[in-house]
PyMOL commands that place a pseudoatom at each C-alpha (Angstrom):
pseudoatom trace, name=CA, resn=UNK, resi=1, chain=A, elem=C, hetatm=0, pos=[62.291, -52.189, 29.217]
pseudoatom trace, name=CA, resn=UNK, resi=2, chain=A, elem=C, hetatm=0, pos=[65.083, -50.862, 27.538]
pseudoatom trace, name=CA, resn=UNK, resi=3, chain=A, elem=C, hetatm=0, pos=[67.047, -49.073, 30.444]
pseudoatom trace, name=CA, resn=UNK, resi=4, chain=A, elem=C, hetatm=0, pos=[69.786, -49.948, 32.258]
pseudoatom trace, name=CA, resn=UNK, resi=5, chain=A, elem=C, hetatm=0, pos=[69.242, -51.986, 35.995]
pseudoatom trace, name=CA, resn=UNK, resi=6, chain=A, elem=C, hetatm=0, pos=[70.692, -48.472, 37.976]
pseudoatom trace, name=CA, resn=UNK, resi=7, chain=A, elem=C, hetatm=0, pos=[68.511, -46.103, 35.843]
pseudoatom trace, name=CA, resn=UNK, resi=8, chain=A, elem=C, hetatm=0, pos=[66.444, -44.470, 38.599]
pseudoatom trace, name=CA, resn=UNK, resi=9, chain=A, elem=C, hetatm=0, pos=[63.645, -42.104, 36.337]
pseudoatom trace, name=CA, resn=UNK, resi=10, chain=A, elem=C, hetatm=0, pos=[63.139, -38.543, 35.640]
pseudoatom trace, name=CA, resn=UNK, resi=11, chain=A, elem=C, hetatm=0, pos=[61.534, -36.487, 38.511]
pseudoatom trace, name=CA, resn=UNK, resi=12, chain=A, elem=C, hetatm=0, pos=[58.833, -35.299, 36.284]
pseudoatom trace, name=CA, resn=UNK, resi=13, chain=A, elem=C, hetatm=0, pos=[57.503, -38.488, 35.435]
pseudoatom trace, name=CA, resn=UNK, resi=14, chain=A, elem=C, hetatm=0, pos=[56.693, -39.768, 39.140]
pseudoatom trace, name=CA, resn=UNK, resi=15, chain=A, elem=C, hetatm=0, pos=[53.748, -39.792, 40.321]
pseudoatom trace, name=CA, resn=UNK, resi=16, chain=A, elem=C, hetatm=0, pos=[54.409, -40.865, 44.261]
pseudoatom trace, name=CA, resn=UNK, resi=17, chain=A, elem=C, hetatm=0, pos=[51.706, -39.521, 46.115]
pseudoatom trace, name=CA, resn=UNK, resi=18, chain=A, elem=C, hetatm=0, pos=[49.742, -41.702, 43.357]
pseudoatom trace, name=CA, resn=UNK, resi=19, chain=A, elem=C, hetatm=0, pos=[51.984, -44.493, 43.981]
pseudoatom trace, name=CA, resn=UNK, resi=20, chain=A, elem=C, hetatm=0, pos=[50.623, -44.352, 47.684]
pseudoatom trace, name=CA, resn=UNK, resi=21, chain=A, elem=C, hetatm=0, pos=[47.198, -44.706, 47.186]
pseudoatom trace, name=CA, resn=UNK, resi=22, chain=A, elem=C, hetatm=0, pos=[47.499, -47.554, 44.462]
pseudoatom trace, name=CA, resn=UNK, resi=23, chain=A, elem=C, hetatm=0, pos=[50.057, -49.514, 47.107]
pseudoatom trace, name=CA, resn=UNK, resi=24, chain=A, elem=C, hetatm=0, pos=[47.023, -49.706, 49.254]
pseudoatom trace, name=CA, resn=UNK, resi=25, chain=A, elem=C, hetatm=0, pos=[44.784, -50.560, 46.828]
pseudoatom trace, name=CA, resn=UNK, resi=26, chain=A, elem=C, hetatm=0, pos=[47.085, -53.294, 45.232]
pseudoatom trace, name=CA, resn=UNK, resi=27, chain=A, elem=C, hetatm=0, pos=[48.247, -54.580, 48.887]
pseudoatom trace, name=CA, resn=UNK, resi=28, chain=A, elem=C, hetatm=0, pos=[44.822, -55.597, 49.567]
pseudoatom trace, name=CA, resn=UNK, resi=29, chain=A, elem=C, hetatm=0, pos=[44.007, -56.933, 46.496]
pseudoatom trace, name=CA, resn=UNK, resi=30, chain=A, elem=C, hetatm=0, pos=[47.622, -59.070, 47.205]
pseudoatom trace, name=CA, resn=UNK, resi=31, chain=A, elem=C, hetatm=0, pos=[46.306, -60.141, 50.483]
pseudoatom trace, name=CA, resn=UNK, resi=32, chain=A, elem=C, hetatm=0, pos=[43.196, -61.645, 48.545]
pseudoatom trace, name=CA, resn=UNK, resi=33, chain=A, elem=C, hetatm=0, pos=[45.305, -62.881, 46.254]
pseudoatom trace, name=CA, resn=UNK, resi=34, chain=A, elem=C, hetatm=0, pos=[47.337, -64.563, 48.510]
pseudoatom trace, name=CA, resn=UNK, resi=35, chain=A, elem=C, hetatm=0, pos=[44.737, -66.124, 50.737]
pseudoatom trace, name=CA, resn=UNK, resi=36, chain=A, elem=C, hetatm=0, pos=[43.450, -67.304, 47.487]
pseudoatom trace, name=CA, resn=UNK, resi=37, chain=A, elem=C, hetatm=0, pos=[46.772, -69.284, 46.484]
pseudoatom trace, name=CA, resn=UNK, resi=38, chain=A, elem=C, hetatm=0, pos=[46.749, -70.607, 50.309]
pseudoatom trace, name=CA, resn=UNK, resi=39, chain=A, elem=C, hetatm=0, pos=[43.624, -72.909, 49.831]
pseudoatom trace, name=CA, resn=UNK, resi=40, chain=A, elem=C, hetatm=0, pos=[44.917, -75.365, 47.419]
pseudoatom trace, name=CA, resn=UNK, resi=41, chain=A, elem=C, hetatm=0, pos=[48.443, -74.901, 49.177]
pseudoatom trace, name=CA, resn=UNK, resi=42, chain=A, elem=C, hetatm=0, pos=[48.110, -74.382, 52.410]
pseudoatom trace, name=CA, resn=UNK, resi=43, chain=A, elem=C, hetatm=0, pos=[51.253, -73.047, 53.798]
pseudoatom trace, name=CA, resn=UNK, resi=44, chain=A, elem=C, hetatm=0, pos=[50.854, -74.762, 57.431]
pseudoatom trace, name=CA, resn=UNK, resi=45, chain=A, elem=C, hetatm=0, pos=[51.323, -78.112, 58.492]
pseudoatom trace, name=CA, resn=UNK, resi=46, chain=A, elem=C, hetatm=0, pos=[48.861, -79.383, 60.808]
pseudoatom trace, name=CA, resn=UNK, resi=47, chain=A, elem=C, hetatm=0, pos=[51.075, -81.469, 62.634]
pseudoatom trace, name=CA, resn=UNK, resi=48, chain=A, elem=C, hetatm=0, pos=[54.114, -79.304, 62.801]
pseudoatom trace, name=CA, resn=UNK, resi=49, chain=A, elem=C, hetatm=0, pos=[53.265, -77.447, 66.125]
pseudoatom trace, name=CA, resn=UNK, resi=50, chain=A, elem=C, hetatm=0, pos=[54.577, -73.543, 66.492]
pseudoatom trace, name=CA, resn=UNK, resi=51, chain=A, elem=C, hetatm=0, pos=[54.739, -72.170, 69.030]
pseudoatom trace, name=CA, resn=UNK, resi=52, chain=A, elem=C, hetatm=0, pos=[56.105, -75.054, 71.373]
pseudoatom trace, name=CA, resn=UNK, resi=53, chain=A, elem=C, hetatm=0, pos=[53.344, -76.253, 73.320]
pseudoatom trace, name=CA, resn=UNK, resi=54, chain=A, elem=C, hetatm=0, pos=[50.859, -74.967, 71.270]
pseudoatom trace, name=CA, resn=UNK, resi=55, chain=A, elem=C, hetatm=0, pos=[48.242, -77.384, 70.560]
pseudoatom trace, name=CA, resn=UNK, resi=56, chain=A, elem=C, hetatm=0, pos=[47.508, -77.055, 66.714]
pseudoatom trace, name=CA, resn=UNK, resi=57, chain=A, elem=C, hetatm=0, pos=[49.711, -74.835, 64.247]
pseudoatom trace, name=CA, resn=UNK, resi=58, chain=A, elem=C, hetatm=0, pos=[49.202, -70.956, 64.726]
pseudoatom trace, name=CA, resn=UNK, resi=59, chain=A, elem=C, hetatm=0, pos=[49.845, -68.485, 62.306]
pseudoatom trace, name=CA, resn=UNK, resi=60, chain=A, elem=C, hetatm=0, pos=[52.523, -66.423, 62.127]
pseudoatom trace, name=CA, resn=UNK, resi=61, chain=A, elem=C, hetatm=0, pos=[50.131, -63.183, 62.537]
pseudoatom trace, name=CA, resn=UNK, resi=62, chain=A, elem=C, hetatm=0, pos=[48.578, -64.983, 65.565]
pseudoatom trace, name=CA, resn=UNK, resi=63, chain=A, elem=C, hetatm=0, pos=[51.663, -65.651, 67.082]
pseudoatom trace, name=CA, resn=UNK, resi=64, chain=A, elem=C, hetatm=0, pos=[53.258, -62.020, 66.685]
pseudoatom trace, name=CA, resn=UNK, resi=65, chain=A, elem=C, hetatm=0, pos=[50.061, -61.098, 68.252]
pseudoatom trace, name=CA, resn=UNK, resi=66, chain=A, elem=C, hetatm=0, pos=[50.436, -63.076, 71.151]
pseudoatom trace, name=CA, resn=UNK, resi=67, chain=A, elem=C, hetatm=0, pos=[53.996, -61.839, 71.664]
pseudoatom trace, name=CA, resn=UNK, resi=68, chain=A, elem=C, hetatm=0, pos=[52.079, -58.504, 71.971]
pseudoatom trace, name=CA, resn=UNK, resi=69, chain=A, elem=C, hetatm=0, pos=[48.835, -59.908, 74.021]
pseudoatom trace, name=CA, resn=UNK, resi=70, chain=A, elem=C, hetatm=0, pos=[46.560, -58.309, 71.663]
pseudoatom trace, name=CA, resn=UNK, resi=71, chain=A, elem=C, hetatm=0, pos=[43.486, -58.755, 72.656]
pseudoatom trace, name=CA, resn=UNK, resi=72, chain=A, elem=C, hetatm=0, pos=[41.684, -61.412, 70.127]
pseudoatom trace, name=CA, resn=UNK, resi=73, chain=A, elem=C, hetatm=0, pos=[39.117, -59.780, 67.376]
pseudoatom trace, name=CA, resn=UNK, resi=74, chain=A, elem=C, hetatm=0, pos=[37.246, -61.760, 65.764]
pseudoatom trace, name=CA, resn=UNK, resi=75, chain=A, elem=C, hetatm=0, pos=[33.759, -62.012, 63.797]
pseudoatom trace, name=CA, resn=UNK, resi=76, chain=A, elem=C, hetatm=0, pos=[31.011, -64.313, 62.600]
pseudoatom trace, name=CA, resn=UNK, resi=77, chain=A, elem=C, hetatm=0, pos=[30.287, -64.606, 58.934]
pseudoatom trace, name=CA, resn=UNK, resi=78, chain=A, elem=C, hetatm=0, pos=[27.808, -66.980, 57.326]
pseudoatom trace, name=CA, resn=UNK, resi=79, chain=A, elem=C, hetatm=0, pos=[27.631, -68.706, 60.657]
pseudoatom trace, name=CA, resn=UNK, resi=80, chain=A, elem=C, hetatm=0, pos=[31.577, -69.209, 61.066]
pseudoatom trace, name=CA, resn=UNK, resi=81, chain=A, elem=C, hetatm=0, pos=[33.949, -67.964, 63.526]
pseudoatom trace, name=CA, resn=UNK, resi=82, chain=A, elem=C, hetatm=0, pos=[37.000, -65.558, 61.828]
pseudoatom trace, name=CA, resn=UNK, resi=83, chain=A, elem=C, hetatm=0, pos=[39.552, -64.218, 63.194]
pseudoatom trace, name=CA, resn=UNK, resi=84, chain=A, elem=C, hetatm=0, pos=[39.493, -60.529, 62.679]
pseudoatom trace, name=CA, resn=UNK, resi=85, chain=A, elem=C, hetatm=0, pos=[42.778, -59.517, 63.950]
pseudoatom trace, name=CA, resn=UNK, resi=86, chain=A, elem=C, hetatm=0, pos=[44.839, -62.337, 62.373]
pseudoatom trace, name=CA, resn=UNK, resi=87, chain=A, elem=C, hetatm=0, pos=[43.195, -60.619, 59.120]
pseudoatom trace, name=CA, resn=UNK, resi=88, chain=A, elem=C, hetatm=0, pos=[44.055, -57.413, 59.791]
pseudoatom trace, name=CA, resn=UNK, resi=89, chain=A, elem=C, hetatm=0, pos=[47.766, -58.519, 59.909]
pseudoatom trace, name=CA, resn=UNK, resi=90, chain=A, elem=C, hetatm=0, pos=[47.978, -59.863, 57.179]
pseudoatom trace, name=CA, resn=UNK, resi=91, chain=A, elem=C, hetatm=0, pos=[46.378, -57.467, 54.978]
pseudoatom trace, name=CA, resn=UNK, resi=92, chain=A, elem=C, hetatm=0, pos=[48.813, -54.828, 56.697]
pseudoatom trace, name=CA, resn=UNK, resi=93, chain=A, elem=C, hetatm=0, pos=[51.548, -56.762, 56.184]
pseudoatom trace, name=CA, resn=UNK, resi=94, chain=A, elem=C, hetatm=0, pos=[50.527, -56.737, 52.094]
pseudoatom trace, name=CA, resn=UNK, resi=95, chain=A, elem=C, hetatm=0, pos=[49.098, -53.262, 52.034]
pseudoatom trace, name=CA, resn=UNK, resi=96, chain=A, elem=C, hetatm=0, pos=[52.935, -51.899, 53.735]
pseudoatom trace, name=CA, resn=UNK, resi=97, chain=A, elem=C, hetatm=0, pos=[54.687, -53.867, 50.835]
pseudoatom trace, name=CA, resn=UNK, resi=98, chain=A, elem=C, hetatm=0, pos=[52.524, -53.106, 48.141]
pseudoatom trace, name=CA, resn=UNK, resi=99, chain=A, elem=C, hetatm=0, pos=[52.724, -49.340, 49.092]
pseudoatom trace, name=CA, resn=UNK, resi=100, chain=A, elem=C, hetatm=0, pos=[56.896, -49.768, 49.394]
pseudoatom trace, name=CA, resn=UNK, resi=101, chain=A, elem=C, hetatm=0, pos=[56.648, -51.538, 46.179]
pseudoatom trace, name=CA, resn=UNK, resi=102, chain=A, elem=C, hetatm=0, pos=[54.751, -48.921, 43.420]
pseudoatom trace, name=CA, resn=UNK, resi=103, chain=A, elem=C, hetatm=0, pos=[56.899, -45.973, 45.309]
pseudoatom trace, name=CA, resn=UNK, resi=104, chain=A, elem=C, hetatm=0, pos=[59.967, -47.860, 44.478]
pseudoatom trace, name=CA, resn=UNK, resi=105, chain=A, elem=C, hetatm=0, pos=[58.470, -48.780, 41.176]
pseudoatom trace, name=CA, resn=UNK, resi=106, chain=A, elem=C, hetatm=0, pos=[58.213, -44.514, 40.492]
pseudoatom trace, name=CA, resn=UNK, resi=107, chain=A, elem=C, hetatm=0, pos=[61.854, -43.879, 41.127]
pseudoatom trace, name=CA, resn=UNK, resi=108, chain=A, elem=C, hetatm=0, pos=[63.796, -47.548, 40.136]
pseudoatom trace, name=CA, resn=UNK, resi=109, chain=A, elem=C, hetatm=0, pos=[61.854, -49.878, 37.353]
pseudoatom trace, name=CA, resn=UNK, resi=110, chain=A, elem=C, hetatm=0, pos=[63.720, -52.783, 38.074]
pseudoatom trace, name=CA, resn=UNK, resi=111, chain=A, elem=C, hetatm=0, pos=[62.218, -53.486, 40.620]
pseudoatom trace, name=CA, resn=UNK, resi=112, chain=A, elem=C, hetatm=0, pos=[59.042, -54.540, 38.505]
pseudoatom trace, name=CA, resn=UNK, resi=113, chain=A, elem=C, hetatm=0, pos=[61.728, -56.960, 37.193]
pseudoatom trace, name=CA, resn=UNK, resi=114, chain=A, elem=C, hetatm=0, pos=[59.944, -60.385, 36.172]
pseudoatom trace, name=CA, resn=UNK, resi=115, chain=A, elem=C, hetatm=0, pos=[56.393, -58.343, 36.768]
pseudoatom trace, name=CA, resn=UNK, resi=116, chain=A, elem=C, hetatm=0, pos=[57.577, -58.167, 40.360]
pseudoatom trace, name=CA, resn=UNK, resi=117, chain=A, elem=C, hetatm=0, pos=[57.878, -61.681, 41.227]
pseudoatom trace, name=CA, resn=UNK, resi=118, chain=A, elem=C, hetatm=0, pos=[62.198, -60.952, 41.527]
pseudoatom trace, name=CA, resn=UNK, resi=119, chain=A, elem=C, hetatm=0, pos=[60.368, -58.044, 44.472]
pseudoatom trace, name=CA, resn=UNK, resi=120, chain=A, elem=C, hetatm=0, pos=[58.283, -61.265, 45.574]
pseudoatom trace, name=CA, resn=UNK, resi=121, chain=A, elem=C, hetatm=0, pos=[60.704, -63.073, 46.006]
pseudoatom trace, name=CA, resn=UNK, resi=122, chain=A, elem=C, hetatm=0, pos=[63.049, -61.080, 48.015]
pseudoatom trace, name=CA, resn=UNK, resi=123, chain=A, elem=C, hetatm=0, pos=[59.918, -60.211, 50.476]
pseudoatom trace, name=CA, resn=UNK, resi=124, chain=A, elem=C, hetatm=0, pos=[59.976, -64.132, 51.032]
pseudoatom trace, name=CA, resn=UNK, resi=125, chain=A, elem=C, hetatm=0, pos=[63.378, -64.504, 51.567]
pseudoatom trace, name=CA, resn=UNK, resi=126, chain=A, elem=C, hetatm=0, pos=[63.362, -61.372, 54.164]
pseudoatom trace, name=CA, resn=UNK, resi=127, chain=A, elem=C, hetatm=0, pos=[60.009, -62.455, 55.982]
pseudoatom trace, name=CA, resn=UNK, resi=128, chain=A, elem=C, hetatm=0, pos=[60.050, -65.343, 55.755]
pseudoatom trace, name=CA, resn=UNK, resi=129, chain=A, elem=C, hetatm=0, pos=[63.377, -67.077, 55.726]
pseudoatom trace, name=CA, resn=UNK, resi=130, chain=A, elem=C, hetatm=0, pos=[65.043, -64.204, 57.752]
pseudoatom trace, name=CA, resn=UNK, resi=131, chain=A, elem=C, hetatm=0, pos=[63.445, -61.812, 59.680]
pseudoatom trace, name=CA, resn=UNK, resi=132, chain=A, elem=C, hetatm=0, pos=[60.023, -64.302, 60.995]
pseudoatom trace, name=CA, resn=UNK, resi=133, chain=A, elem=C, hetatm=0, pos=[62.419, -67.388, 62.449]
pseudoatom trace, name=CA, resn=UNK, resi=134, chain=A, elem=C, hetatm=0, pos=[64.375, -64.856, 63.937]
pseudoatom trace, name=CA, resn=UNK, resi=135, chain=A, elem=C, hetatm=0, pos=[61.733, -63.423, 65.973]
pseudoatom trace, name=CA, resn=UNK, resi=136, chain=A, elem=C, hetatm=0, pos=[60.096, -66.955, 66.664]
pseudoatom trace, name=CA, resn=UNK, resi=137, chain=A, elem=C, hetatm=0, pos=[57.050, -66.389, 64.449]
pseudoatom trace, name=CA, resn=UNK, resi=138, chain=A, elem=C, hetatm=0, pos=[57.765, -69.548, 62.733]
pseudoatom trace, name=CA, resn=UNK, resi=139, chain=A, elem=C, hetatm=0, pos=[59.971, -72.478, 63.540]
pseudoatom trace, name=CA, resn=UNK, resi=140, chain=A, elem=C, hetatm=0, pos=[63.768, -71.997, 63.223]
pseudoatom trace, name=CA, resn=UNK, resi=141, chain=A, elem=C, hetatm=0, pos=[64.814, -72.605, 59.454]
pseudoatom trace, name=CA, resn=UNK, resi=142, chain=A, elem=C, hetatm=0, pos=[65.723, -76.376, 59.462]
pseudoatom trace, name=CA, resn=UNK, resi=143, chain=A, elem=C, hetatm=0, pos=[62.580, -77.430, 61.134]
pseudoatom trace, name=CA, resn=UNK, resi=144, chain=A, elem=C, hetatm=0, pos=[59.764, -75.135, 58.597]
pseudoatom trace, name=CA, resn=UNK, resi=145, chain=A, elem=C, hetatm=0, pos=[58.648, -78.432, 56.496]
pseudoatom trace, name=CA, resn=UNK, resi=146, chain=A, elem=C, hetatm=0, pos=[59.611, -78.105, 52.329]
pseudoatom trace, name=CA, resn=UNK, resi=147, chain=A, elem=C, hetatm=0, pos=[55.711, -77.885, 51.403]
pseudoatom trace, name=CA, resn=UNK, resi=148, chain=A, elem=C, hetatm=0, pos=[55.439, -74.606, 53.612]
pseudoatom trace, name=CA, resn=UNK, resi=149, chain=A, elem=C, hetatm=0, pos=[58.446, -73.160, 52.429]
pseudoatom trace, name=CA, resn=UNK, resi=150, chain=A, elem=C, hetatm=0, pos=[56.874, -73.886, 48.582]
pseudoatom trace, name=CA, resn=UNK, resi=151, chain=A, elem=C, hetatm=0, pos=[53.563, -72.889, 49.286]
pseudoatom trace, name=CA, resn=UNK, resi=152, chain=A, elem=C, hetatm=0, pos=[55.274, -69.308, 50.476]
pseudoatom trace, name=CA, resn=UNK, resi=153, chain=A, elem=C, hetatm=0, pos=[57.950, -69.156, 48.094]
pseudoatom trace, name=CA, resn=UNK, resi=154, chain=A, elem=C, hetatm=0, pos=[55.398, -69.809, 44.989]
pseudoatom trace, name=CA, resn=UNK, resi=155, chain=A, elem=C, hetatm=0, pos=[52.482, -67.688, 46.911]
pseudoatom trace, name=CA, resn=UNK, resi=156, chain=A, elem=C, hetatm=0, pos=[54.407, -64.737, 47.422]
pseudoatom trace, name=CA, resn=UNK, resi=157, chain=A, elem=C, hetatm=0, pos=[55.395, -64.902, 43.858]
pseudoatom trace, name=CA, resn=UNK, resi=158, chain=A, elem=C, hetatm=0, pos=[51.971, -64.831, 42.433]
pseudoatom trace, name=CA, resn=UNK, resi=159, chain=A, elem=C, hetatm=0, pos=[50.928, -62.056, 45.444]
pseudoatom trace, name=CA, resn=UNK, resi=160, chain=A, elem=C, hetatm=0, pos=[53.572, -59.836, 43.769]
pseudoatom trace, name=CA, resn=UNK, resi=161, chain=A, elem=C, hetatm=0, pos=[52.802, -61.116, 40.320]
pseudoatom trace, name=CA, resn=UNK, resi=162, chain=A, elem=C, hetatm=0, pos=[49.346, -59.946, 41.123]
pseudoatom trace, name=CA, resn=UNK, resi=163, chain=A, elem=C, hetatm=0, pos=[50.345, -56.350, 41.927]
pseudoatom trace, name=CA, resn=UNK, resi=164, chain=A, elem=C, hetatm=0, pos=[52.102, -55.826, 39.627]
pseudoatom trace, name=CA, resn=UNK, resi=165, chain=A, elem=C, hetatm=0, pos=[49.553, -56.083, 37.272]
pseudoatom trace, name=CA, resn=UNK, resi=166, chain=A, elem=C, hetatm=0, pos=[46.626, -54.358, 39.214]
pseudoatom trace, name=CA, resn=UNK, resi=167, chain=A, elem=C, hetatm=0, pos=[49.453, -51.688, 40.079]
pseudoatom trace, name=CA, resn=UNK, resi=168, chain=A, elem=C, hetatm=0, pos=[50.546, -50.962, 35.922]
pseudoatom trace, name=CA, resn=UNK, resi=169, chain=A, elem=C, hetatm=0, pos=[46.493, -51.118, 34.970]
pseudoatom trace, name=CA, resn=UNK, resi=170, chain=A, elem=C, hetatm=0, pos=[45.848, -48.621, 37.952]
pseudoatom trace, name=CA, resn=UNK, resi=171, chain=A, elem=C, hetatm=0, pos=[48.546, -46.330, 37.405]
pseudoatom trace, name=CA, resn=UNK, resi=172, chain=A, elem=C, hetatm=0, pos=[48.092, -46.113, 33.541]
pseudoatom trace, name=CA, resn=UNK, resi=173, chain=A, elem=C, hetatm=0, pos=[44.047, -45.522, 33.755]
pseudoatom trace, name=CA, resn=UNK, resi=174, chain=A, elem=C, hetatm=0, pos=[44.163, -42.812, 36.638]
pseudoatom trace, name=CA, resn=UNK, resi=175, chain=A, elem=C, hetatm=0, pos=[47.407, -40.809, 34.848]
pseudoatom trace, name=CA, resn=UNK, resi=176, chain=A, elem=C, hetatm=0, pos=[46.852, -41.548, 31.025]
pseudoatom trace, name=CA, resn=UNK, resi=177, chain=A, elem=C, hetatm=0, pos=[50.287, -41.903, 31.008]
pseudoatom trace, name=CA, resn=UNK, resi=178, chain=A, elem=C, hetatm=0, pos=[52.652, -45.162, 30.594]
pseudoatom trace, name=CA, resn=UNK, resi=179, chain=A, elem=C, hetatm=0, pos=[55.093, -46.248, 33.234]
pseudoatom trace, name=CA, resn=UNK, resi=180, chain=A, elem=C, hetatm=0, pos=[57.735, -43.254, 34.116]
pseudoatom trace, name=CA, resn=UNK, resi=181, chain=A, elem=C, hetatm=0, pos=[60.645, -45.198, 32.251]
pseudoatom trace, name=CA, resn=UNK, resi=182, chain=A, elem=C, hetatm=0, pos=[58.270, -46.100, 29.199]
pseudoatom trace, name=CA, resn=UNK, resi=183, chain=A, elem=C, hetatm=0, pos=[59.178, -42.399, 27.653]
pseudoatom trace, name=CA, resn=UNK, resi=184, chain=A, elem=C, hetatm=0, pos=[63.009, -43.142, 27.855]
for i in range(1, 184): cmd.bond("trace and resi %d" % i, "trace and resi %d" % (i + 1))
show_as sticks, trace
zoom trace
């Protein structure tokens, strides 16, 4: 990319409303993606229990739900139990990200810096090392084991990483066009 880190690009290259419907798109094709990277790296450790007094680890979805007393959603699937609701969080959680990240991507191509794993990271560092101890979704900073803070750290990463690339093919196929900062 040769532009500069504040270019921002020319109004008549965006495409935002565009950028809207492929941040859905790409945010739930994250959220597979990232439940994907989460089976042969499970981010929770069994016997680290959160909440306190909790009997077996809870998600960090499950527990913001609780906080709310959602009522608990869930379905059967090839004869086992999910829950719905936990699912629903996170794939909100990805689909508000990946929307904030291709309108961002319109107006300030840095962003996409790394193919969006420098984005990636900074989402983990916010949610996770920030913003979810400090409203007791997870335990406080010094007590989150080093394989969950890897497994999140490398998983949001690829989620990003992800797309980014579904985001670029998307936008290029439905416009014809390149990236806005591509014609600089």
């Amino acid at each position: 990319m040769n532009v500069g880190f504040n270019y921002i690009t020319e109004p008549g290259r965006r495409r935002v409303g565009l950028s809207i419907v492929i941040g859905i798109i790409v945010g739930i094709i994250g959220a597979i993606a990232k439940w994907g990277w989460e089976v042969p790296f499970p981010p929770r450790d069994p016997n680290v229990f959160w909440p306190l007094g909790a009997m077996e680890r809870v998600t960090p979805p499950k527990v913001l739900l609780d906080m709310f007393h959602a009522p608990d959603l869930s379905y059967t699937f090839s004869g086992i139990h999910l829950p719905l609701d936990v699912f629903i969080v996170h794939v909100l959680f990805s689909v508000v990200f990946g929307i904030m990240y291709c309108v961002i991507a319109e107006y300030w191509p840095r962003v996409k810096m790394w193919q969006g794993c420098v984005f990636g990271f900074f989402t983990y560092l916010f949610a996770h090392v920030i913003v979810m101890p400090l409203m007791g979704l997870v335990p406080p900073l010094p007590q989150i084991p080093f394989d969950e803070n890897l497994s999140e750290l490398f998983g949001h990463l690829w989620w990003l990483w992800i797309m980014e690339v579904a985001r670029r093919d998307l936008r290029n196929r439905m416009t014809g066009e390149l990236d806005p900062e591509k014609y600089v």
